[in-house]
C-alpha positions as CSV (number, residue, x, y, z in Angstrom):
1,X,-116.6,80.1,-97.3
2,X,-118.8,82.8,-98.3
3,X,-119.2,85.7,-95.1
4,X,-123.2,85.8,-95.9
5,X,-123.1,82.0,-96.0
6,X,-121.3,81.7,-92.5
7,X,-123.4,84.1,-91.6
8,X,-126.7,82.6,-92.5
9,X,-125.9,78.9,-91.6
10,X,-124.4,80.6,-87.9
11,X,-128.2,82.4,-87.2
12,X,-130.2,79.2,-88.5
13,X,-128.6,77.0,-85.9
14,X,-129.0,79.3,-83.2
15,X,-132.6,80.1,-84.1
16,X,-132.8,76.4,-83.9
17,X,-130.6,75.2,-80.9
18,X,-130.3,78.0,-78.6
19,X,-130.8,77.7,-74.9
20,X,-133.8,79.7,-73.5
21,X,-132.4,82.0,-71.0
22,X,-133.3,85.0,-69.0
23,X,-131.2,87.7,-70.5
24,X,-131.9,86.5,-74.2
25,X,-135.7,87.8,-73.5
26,X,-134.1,91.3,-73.1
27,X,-132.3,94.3,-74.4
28,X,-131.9,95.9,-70.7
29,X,-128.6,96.5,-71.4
30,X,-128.4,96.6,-66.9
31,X,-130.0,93.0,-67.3
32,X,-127.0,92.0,-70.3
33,X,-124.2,93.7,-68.7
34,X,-125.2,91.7,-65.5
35,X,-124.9,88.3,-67.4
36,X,-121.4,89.0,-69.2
37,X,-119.9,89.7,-66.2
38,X,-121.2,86.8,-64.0
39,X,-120.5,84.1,-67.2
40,X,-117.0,85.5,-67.2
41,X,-114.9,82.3,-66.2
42,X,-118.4,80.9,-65.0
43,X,-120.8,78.3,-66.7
44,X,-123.9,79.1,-67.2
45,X,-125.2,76.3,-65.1
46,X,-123.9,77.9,-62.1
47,X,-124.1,81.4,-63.0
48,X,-127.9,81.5,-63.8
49,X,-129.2,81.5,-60.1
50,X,-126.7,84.0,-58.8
51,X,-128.3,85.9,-61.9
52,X,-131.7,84.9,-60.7
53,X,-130.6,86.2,-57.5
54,X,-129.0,89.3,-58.5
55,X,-132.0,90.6,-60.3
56,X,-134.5,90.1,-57.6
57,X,-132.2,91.7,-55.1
58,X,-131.2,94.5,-57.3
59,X,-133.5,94.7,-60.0
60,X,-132.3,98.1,-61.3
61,X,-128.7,99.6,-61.7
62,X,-130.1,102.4,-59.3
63,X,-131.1,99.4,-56.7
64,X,-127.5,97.8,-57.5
65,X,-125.4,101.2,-57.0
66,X,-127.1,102.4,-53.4
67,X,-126.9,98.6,-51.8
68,X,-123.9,98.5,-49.6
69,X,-120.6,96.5,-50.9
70,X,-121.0,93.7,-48.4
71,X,-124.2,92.8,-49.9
72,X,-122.8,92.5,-53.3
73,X,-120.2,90.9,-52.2
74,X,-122.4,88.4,-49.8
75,X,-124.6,87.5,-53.1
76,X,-121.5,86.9,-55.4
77,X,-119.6,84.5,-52.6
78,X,-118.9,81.6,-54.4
79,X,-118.6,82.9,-57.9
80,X,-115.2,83.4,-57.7
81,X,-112.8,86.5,-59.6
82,X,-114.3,88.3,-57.0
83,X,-112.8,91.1,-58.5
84,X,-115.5,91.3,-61.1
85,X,-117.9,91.9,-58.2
86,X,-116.1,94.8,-57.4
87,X,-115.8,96.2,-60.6
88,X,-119.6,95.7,-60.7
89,X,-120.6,97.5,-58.0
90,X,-118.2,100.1,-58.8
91,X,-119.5,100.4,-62.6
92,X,-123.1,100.9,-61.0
93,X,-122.6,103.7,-59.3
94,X,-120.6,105.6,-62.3
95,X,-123.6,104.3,-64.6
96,X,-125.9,106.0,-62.2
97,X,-124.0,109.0,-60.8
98,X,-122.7,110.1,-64.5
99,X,-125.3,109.0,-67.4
100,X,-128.5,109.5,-65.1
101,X,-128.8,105.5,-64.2
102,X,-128.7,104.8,-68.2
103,X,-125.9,102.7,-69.8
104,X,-123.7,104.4,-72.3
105,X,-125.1,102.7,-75.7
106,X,-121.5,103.0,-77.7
107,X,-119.3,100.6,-78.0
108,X,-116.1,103.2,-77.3
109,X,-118.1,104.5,-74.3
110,X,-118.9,100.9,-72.6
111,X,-115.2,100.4,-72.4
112,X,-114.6,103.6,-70.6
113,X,-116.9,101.9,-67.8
114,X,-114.9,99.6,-64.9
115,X,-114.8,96.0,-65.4
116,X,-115.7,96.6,-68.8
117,X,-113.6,95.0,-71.4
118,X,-113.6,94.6,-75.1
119,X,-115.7,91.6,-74.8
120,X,-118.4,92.8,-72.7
121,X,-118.1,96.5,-74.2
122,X,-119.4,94.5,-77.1
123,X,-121.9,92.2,-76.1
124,X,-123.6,94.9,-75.0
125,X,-123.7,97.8,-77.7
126,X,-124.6,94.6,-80.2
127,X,-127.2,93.3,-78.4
128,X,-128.8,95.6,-76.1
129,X,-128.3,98.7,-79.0
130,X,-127.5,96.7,-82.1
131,X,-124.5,98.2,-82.8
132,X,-122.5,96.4,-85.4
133,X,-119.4,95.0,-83.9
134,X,-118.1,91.2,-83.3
135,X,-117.7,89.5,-79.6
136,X,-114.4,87.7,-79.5
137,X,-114.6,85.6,-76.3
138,X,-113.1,81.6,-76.0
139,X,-116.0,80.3,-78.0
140,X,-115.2,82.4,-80.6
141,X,-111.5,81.7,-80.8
142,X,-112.4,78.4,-80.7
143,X,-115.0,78.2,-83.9
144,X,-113.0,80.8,-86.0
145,X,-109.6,78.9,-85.3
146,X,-111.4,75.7,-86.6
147,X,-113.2,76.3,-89.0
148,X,-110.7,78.6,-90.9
149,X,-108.1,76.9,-89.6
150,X,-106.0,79.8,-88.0
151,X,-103.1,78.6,-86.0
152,X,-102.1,81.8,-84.4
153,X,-101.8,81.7,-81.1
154,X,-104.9,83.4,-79.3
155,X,-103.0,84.9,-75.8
156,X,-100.7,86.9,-78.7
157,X,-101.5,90.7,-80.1
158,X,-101.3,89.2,-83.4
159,X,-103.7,86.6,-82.7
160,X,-106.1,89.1,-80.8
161,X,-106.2,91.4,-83.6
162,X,-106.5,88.5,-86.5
163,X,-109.7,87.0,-84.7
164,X,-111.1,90.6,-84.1
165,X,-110.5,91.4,-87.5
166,X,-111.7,88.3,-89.0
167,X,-115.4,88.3,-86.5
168,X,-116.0,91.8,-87.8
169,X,-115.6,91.0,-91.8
170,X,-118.1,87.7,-90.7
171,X,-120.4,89.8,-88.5
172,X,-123.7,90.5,-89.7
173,X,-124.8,94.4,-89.6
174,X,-128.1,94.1,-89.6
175,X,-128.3,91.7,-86.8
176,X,-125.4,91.8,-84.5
177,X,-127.1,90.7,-81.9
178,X,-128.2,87.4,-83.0
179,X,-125.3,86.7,-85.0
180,X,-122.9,87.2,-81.7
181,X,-124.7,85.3,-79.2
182,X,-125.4,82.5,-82.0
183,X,-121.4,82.4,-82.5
184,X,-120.9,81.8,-78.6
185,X,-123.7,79.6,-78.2
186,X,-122.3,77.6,-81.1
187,X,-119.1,77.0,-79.3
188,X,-120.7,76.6,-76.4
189,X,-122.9,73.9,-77.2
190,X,-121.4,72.4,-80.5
191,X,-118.0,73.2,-81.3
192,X,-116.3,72.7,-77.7
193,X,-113.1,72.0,-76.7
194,X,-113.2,68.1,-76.4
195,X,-115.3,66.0,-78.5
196,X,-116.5,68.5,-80.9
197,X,-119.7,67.3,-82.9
198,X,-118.0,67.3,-85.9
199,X,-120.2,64.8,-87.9
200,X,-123.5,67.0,-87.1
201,X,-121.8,70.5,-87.7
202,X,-122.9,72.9,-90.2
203,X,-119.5,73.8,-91.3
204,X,-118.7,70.8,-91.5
205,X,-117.8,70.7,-95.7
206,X,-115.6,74.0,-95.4
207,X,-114.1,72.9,-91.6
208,X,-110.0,73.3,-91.9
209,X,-109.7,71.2,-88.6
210,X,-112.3,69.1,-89.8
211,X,-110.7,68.1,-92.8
212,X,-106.8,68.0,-91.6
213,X,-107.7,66.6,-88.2
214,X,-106.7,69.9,-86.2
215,X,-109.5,69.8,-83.9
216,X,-107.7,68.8,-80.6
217,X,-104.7,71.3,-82.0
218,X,-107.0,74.5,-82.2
219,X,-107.1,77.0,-80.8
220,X,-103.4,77.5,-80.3
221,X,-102.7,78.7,-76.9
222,X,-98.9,78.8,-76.1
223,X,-99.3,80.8,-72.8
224,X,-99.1,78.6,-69.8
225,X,-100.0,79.8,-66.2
226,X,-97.3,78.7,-63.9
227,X,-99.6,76.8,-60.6
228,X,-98.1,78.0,-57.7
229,X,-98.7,75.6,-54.6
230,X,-99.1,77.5,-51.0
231,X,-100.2,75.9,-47.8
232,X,-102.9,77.5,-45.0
233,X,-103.5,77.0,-42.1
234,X,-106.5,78.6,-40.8
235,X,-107.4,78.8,-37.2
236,X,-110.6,78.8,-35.8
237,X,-110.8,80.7,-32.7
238,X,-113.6,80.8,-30.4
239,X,-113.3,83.6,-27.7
240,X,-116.4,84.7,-25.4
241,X,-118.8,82.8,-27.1
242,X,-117.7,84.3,-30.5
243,X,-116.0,83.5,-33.8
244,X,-113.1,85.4,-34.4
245,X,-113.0,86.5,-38.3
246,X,-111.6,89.5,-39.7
247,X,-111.7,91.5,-43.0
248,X,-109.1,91.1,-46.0
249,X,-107.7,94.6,-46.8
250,X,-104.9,92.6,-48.8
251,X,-105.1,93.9,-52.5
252,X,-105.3,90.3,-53.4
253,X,-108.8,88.0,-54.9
254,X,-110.3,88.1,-52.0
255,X,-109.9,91.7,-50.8
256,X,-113.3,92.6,-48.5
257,X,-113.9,89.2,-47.7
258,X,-113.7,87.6,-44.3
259,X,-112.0,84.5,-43.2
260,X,-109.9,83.0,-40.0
261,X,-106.9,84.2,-38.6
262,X,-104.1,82.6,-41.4
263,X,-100.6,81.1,-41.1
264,X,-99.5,80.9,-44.2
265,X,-95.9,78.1,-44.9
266,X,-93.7,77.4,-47.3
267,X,-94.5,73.6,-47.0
268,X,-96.6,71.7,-44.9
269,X,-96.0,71.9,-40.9
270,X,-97.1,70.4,-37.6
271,X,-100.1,72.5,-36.1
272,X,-98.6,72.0,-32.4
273,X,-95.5,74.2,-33.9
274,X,-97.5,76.8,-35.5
275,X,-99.2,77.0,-31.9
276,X,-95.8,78.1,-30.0
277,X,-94.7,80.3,-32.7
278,X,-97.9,82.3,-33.1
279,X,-97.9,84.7,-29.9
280,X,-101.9,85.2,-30.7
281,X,-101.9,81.4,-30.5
282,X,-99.9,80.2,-27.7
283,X,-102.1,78.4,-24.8
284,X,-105.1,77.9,-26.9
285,X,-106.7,74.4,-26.9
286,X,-107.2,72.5,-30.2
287,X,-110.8,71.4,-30.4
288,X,-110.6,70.0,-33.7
289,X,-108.0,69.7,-36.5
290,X,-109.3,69.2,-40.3
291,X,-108.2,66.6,-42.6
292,X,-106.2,68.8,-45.4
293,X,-108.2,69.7,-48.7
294,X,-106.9,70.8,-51.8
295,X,-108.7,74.3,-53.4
296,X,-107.8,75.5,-56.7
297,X,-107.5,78.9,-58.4
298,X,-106.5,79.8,-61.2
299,X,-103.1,80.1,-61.1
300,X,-102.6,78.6,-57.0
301,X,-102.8,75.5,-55.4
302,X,-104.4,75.8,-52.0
303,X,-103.4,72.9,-49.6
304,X,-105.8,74.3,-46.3
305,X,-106.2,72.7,-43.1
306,X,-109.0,74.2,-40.9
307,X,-108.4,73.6,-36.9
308,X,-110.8,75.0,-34.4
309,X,-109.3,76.4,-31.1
310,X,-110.9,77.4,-27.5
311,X,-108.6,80.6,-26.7
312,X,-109.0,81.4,-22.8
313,X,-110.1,85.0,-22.2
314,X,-107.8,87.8,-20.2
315,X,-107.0,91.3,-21.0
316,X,-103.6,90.5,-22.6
317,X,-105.7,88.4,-24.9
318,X,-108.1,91.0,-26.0
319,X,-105.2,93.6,-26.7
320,X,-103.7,90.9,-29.0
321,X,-106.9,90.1,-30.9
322,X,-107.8,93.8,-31.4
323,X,-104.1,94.3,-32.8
324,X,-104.9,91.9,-35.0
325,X,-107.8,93.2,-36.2
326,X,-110.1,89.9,-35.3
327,X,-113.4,90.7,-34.6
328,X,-115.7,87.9,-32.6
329,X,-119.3,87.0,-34.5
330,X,-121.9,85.0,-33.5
331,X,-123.0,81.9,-35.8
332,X,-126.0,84.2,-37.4
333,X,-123.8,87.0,-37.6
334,X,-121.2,85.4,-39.6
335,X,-123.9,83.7,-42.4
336,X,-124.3,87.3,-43.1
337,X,-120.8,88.0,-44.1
338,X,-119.3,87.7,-47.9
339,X,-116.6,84.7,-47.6
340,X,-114.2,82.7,-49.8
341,X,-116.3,79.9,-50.7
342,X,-113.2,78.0,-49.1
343,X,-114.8,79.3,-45.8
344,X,-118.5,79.0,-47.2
345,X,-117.8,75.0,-47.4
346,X,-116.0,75.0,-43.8
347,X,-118.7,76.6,-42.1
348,X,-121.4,74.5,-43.7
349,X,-119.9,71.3,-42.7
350,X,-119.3,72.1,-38.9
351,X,-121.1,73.3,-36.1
352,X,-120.4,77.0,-35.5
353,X,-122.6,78.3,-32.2
């Protein structure tokens, strides 16, 4: 097929099918760069009110760089990756404290920002500053790898550079910007992963898959994530009328976030054990023990059990929470603090005073 004619087709299906949404209405490249990250590993179902929410809280990358972390952090909780939240927050401040509050409008320049990849270094120079150069994000893999029926493997250099190669001899240079978003919305909305609509589909004459049958085989993605099953036991301690909670400093996903005090086991154990091994634990009454629940990451399998103690107060006590770096919050206190939306859920279904 023809580059103009892939092209053409791609821009008069998007002109014709494409979603109406807030950051399509805009070339802020603050308001763009705000939407790539969120819809990173997120669907745009339950990215668009964190969006909503992002924009009336900070409306400005100025207004985003002064607020304080925990604030960001409190309005992303339950986004996940909160990594990207971060990066965000850190990206902000360099937008504002090295380019005047102005984003960089080159593609080469974007990428030097934080949390800025390829991807989103190109989303934004195409569609906030029309520079001509191809988005290469799942969606794309996904429609190139069909429809030209390309079977190397996508998590590869080689299969990187082919699809990169390959979006940027299809882009169109005078309108970058419609032609990217129309090539993700396509696979988006149209050619997606399972149950493509393959009799409906505009390429659907010059389709490799379509024609040999590929479509469940492509894209090729050889790469597995190993799951890696761990087992938590978080304990809920009131002390003094408080919540004991404390601050993540682990470099892990959710460094800056607050949770319980954690026992962490290589397989699953007996609470009443965990008790008279913990010294921070010992001689506290069990209130109420949680049926287990299953959370899942990306690469981990979190089997969590939540039980809520009464800890009796004494100054030996008070040494060993302040050693361990628990802090006690009242009910109001703690809906104010950013969370694993592992906690979020906990909180919400029992009655913290």
């Amino acid at each position: 097929m023809k580059k103009e004619n892939f092209s053409s087709r791609l821009i008069s299906w998007y002109e014709a099918n494409r979603r109406k949404l807030p950051w399509r209405e805009t070339r802020d490249p603050y308001k763009i760069w705000l939407s790539e990250i969120m819809l990173q590993q997120t669907r745009v179902a339950q990215g668009l009110p964190y969006y909503q929410r992002f924009i009336a809280a900070f409306p400005s990358v100025a207004a985003l760089a002064k607020a304080p972390e925990q604030n960001v952090m409190r309005l992303w909780q339950g986004l996940g990756y909160y990594s990207r939240a971060r990066n965000l927050h850190k990206c902000a401040k360099e937008v504002v404290n090295d380019f005047g509050g102005k984003f960089p409008n080159t593609f080469l320049a974007l990428k030097k920002l934080p949390g800025i990849g390829d991807y989103t270094a190109a989303a934004i120079a195409s569609i906030a500053f029309n520079e001509p150069v191809a988005v290469v994000d799942g969606n794309v893999f996904r429609v190139l790898s069909r429809v030209y029926g390309i079977e190397t493997d996508i998590t590869s250099n080689e299969g990187k550079t082919q699809f990169t190669l390959l979006a940027n001899e299809l882009l169109n240079k005078e309108h970058p910007d419609l032609f990217n978003q129309a090539l993700m919305e396509f696979g988006a909305l149209h050619c997606v992963p399972k149950n493509p609509k393959c009799d409906e589909c505009i390429f659907s004459k010059n389709c490799v898959a379509r024609q040999k049958n590929l479509q469940t085989l492509l894209p090729v993605k050889a790469r597995k994530l190993k799951v890696r099953t761990r087992h938590f036991y978080y304990f809920v301690i009131r002390y003094k009328g408080k919540t004991l909670m404390k601050q993540r400093i682990q470099k892990d996903i959710w460094h800056g976030l607050y949770d319980f005090h954690l026992v962490e086991k290589p397989r699953p154990a007996k609470v009443q054990a965990i008790l008279l091994g913990d010294p921070l634990l010992a001689g506290c009454e069990v209130i109420h023990e949680s049926k287990s629940v299953v959370h899942l990451l990306s690469h981990q399998k979190l089997k969590v059990k939540f039980v809520a103690l009464e800890m009796p107060p004494s100054k030996a006590r008070d040494k060993k929470i302040k050693k361990s770096q628990l802090v006690g919050f009242s009910k109001k206190e703690i809906a104010e603090l950013p969370k694993p939306i592992l906690i979020d859920r906990y909180l919400n279904s029992e009655a913290i005073e």
